[in-house]
N, C-alpha and C positions, 0 to 999 in steps of 0.2 A: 582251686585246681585249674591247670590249661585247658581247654577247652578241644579235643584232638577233633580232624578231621575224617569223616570215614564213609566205608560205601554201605550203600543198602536198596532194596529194591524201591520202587515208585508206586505202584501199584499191584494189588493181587493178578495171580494168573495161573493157567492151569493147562497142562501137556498130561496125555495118555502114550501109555505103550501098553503091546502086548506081549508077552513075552511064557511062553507055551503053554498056551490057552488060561491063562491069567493077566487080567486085566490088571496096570498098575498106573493111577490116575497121579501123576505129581502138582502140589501146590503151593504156592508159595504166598506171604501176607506178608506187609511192615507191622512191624510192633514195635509199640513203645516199650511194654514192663512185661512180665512175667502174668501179670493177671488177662490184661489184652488177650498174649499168649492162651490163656487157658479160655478165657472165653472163646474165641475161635475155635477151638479143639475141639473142646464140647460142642460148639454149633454142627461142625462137621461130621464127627459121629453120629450127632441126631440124624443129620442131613442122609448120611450112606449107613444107616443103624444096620444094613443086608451086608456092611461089607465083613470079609473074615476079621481085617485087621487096618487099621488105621494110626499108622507109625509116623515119628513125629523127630524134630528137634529144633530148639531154638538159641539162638544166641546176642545178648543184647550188649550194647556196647557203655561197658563199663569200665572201669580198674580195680581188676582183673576184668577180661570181661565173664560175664554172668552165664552158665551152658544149661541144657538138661535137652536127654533123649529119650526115647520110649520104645521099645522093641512092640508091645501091646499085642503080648499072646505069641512073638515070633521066637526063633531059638533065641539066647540071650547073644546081644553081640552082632546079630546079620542085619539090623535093620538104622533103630534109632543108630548107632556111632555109625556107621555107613552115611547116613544123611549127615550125619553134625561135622563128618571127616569131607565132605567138600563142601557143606557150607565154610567151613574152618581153611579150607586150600585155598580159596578167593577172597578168604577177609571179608567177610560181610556179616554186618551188624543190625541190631533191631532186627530180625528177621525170624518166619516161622515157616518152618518147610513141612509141609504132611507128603506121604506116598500112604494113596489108599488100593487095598488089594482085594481083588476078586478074587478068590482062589479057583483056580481051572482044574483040577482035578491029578494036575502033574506035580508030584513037589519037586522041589529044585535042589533040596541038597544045602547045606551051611555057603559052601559056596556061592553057588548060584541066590540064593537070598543074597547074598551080601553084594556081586554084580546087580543084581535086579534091583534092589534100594536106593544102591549110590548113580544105578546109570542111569535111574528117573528123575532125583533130586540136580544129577548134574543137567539132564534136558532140562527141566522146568528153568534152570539158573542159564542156560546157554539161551532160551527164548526168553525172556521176562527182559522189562527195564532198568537196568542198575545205574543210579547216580550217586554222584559224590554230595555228602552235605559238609559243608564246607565254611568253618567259623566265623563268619565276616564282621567287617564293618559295614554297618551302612552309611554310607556319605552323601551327603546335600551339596552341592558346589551351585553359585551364582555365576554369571559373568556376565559382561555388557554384549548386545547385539553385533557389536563389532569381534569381538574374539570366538564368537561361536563357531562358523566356518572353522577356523585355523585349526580351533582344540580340536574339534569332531573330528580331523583330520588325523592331527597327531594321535589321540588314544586310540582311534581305529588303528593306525598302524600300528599301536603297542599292544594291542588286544582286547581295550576297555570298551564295555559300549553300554549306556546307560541304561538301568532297569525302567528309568522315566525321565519324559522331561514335561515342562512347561514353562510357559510364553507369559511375562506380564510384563512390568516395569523391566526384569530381565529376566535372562533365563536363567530357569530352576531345573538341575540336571542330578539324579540320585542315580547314584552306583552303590555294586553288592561288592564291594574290596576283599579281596582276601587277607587277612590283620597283617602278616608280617610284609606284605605287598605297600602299604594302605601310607609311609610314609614317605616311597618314592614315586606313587600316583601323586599325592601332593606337591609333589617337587615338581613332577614333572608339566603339572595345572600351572605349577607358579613360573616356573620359565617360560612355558609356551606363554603365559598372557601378561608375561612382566612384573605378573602381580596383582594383579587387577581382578583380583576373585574374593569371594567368602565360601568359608565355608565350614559345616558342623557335622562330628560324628554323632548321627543319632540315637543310634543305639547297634550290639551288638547280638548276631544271631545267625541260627546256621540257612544256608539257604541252598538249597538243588543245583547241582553244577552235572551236567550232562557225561557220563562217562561212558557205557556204551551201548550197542542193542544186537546183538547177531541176528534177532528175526525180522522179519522186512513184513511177516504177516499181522494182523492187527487182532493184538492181545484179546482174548477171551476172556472179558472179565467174569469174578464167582462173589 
């Protein structure tokens, strides 16, 4: 099976609101599998055992991909699919979104649950780091002392820029190619240097391609 490219968060992170006199703490984790998932869940419950409710969804990126939501005590319907319903609008995979709730004393009505779930899960997604993983090649390219200037030139202006290099007999330059990219990177190595290169794919795998961050503040990790 093809190996598809897709987004998902970086690292856990964690935004609060309040919203009439209920605390609604959203968080968000990568996950590999469905067990990951559960182990987190469980941690976190332990963690807030005083809260009312501790609602959840994940979704991991499969074919189909693989869902489950958890309302956990709330009416059926305002909580879990509220969160899964804008994880699911941004396309994001491997991932586990909790909003845990303080209850304040006000209920909110089927409505207002269902704004108060989805519009914590959307902040916690609006702050947090999302990247693309991205199914690459990894490529090894040599070249002689004398072409190195010129190429570093050339890929920089096409966008390439090595994951590593190093200096011996010649130099040794590794890039993360994106696969269907990965046969006019080589074209473009063998023109610029005449030819005058080797080079091996090593192996394939996905690897963090930077997609975007709206917060500027430095992530709270949990």
């Amino acid at each position: 099976m093809e190996q598809q490219d897709y987004l998902t968060v970086l690292t856990p992170f964690e935004t609060e609101l309040e919203i009439k006199k209920s605390r609604f703490i959203g968080r968000v984790y990568p996950v590999r599998d469905e067990t990951e998932a559960d182990t987190i869940l469980a941690r976190v419950k332990k963690e807030h055992y005083k809260a009312t409710h501790v609602c959840s969804a994940w979704v991991l990126n499969t074919v189909p991909a693989r869902q489950k939501a958890s309302d956990d005590g709330e009416p059926s319907g305002t909580a879990g699919k509220p969160i899964l319903e804008v994880i699911n609008k941004r396309d994001i995979k491997n991932i586990l979104v909790l909003v845990i709730r303080y209850f304040g004393g006000i209920k909110l009505g089927a409505g207002g649950l269902i704004r108060a779930y989805s519009g914590t899960a959307a902040e916690v997604l609006n702050q947090c780091e999302v990247v693309k993983k991205q199914f690459s090649d990894i490529v090894t390219v040599e070249i002689d002392y004398t072409s190195y200037g010129g190429l570093m030139n050339v890929l920089a202006a096409e966008g390439y820029k090595p994951a590593a290099e190093s200096f011996g007999e010649k130099v040794g330059l590794d890039f993360e190619i994106e696969i269907k990219k990965t046969e006019s990177f080589l074209a473009l190595i063998r023109e610029t240097t005449n030819g005058r290169f080797d080079y091996a794919v090593m192996e394939q795998r996905y690897v963090d391609i930077p997609f975007f961050k709206l917060s500027v503040d430095e992530p709270k990790r949990v």
